[in-house]
C-alpha positions as CSV (number, residue, x, y, z in Angstrom):
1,X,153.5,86.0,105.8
2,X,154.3,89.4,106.9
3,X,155.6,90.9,109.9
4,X,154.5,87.9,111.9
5,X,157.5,85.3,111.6
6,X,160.4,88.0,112.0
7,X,158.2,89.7,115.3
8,X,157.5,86.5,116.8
9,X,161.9,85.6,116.3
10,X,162.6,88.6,118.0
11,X,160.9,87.7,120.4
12,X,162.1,84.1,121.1
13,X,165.6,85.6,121.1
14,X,164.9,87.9,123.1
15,X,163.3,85.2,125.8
16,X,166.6,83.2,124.6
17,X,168.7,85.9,125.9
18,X,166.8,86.8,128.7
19,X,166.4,83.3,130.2
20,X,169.9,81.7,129.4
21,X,171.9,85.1,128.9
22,X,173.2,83.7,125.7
23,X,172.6,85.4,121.9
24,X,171.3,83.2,119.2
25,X,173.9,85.0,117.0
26,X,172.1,88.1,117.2
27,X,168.5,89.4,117.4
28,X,167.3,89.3,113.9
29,X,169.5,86.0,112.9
30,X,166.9,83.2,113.5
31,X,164.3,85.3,112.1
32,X,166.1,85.1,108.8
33,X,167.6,81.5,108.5
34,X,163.6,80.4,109.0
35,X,162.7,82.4,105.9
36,X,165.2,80.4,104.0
37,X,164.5,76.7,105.9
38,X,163.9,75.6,102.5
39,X,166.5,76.4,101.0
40,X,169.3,74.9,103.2
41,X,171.9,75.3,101.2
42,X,172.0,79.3,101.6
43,X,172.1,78.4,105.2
44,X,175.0,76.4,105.1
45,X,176.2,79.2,103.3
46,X,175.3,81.5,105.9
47,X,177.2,79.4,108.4
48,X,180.5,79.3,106.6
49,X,180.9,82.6,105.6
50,X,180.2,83.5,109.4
51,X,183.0,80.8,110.3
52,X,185.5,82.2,107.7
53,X,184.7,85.9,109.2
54,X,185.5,84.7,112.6
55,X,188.7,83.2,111.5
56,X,190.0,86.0,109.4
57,X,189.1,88.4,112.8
58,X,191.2,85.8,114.7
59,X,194.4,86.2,112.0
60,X,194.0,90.1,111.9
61,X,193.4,90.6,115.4
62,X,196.9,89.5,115.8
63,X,198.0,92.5,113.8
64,X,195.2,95.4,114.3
65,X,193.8,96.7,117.1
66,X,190.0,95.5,117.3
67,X,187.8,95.9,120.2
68,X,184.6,97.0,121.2
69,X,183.1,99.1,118.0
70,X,186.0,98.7,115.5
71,X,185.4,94.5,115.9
72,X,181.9,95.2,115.4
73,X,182.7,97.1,112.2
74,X,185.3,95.0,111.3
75,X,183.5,91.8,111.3
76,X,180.3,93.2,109.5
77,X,182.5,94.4,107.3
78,X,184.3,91.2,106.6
79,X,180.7,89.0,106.5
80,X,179.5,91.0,103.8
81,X,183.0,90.6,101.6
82,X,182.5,87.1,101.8
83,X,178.9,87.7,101.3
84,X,180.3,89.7,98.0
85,X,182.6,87.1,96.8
86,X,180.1,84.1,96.8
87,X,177.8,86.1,94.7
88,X,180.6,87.3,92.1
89,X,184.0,85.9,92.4
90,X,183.6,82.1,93.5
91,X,180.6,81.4,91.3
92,X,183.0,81.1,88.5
93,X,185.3,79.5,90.7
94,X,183.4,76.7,91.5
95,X,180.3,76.0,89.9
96,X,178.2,74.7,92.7
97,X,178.1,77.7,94.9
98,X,175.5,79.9,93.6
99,X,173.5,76.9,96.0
100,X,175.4,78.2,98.4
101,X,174.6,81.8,98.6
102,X,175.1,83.6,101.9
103,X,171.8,84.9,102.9
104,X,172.4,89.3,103.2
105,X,175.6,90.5,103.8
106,X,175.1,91.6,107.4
107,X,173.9,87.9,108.8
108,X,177.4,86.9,108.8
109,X,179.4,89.2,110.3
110,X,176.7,89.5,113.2
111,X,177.1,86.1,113.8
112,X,180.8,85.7,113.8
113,X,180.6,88.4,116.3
114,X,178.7,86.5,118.3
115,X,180.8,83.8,117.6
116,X,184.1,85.6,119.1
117,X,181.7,86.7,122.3
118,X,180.2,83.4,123.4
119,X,181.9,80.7,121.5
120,X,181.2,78.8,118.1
121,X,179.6,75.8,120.0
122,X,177.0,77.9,122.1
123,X,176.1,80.5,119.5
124,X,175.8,77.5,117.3
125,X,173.3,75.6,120.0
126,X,171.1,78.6,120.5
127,X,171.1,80.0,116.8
128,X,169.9,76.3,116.0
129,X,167.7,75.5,118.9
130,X,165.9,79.7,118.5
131,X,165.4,78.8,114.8
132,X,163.8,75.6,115.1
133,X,161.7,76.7,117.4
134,X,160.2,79.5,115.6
135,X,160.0,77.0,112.6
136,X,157.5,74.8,115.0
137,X,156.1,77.7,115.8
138,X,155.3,79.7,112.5
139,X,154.2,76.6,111.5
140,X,151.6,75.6,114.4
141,X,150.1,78.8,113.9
142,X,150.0,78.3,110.1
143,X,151.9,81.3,109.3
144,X,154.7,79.4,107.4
């Protein structure tokens, strides 16, 4: 596999966006969750560490001023300290999530922002329905 798979997701996000006017928590995000299908765990990961993001956004939103570019910032920022934490801190923690690893440190907080823009449920839908897609897809045309 090279360039194909994350090509061919930017695409189908793009179409995804284009026919439906909703993101698939960002551009790039299916694109990535397919490379780690097999590893579900690091998706679940993934999924959590956007939800936490969101939720600490919503707590400190109450307190900061975050719109436009500094929510952005602020919840890429965020994504990848959770990102941090369940690759240092929590291991020790609890034992079972190194299983759990959050795939790159950006993935998150794209997604959470995503999630604060259209809704958990909806970026949720079309995260799931865009990567499963391009699953069927990479693997009809054996490139998976």
């Amino acid at each position: 596999m090279g360039y194909e798979i994350p090509f061919i997701g930017l695409l189908l996000a793009l179409l995804c966006v284009w026919v439906t006017g909703v993101y698939p928590g960002g551009i790039i995000v299916p694109s990535y969750l397919v490379l780690f299908l097999n590893e579900p765990e690091r998706i679940v990961g993934t999924l959590l560490a956007a939800l936490l993001t969101f939720l600490v956004y919503r707590l400190a939103s109450g307190y900061l001023i975050l719109f436009g570019k500094r929510r952005f910032v602020f919840l890429i920022l965020i994504g990848g300290v959770w990102a941090i934490l369940w690759r240092t801190v929590f291991p020790g923690i609890f034992p079972v999530t190194m299983e759990y690893q959050v795939i790159g440190w950006v993935i998150p907080g794209l997604v959470a922002n995503h999630f604060e823009r259209q809704g958990v449920v909806v970026t949720s839908a079309a995260l799931v329905t865009v990567t499963v897609i391009l699953y069927f897809l990479g693997r009809a045309l054996a490139l998976l």
